[in-house]
TIPA-217041 format. One record per residue (C-alpha): x, y, z. Coordinates in steps of 0.2 Angstrom, whole numbers, padded with zeros to 4 digits, always signed. Example, Ala and Ser with C-alpha at 12.3 -4.5 7.8 and 13.67 -1.06 7.14 Angstrom:
TIPA-217041
+0062-0022+0039/+0068-0005+0036/
end
This chain:
TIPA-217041
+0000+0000+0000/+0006+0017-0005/+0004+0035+0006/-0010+0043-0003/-0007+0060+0001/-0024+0066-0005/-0030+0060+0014/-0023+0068+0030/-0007+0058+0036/+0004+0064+0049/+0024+0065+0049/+0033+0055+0061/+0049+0064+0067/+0064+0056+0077/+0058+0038+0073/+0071+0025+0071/+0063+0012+0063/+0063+0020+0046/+0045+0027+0047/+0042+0045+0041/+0023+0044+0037/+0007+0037+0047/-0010+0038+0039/-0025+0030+0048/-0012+0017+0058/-0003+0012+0044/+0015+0017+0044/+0024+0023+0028/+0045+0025+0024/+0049+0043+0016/+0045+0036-0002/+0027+0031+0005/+0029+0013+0005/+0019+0004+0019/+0029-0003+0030/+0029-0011+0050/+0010-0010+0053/-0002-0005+0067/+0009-0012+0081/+0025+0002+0076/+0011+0017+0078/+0007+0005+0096/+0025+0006+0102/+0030+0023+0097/+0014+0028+0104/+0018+0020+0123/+0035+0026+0120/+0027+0044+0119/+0018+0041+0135/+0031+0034+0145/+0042+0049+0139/+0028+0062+0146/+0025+0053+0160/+0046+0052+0164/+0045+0072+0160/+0031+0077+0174/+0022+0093+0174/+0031+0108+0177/+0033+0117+0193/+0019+0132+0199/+0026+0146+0197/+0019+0157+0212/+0026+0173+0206/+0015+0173+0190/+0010+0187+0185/+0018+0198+0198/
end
């Protein structure tokens, strides 16, 4: 299957796996081949979460707006 950039898709930035599109689940190399399937949107998806949840919310900042 080929990206078919007549349809929203998204661009994957700072994968490793080769990936650079994703269009409903499917994953798609730089040329717009499919490639990997559902599962590498999974993973890179947790991997996402994890990194948010390593990265915590910032501290208050009392003195806003003084």
């Amino acid at each position: 299957m080929k990206l078919d950039k007549s349809k929203p898709y998204g661009e994957i930035i700072g994968a490793t796996d080769g990936s650079k599109y994703e269009q409903f689940g499917n994953v798609f190399d730089r040329d717009g081949n499919q490639i990997g399937g559902t599962d590498t949107v999974i993973t890179q998806h947790e991997e996402l979460i994890n990194h948010v949840k390593r990265l915590g919310r910032p501290p208050k900042n009392d003195n806003a707006g003084k």
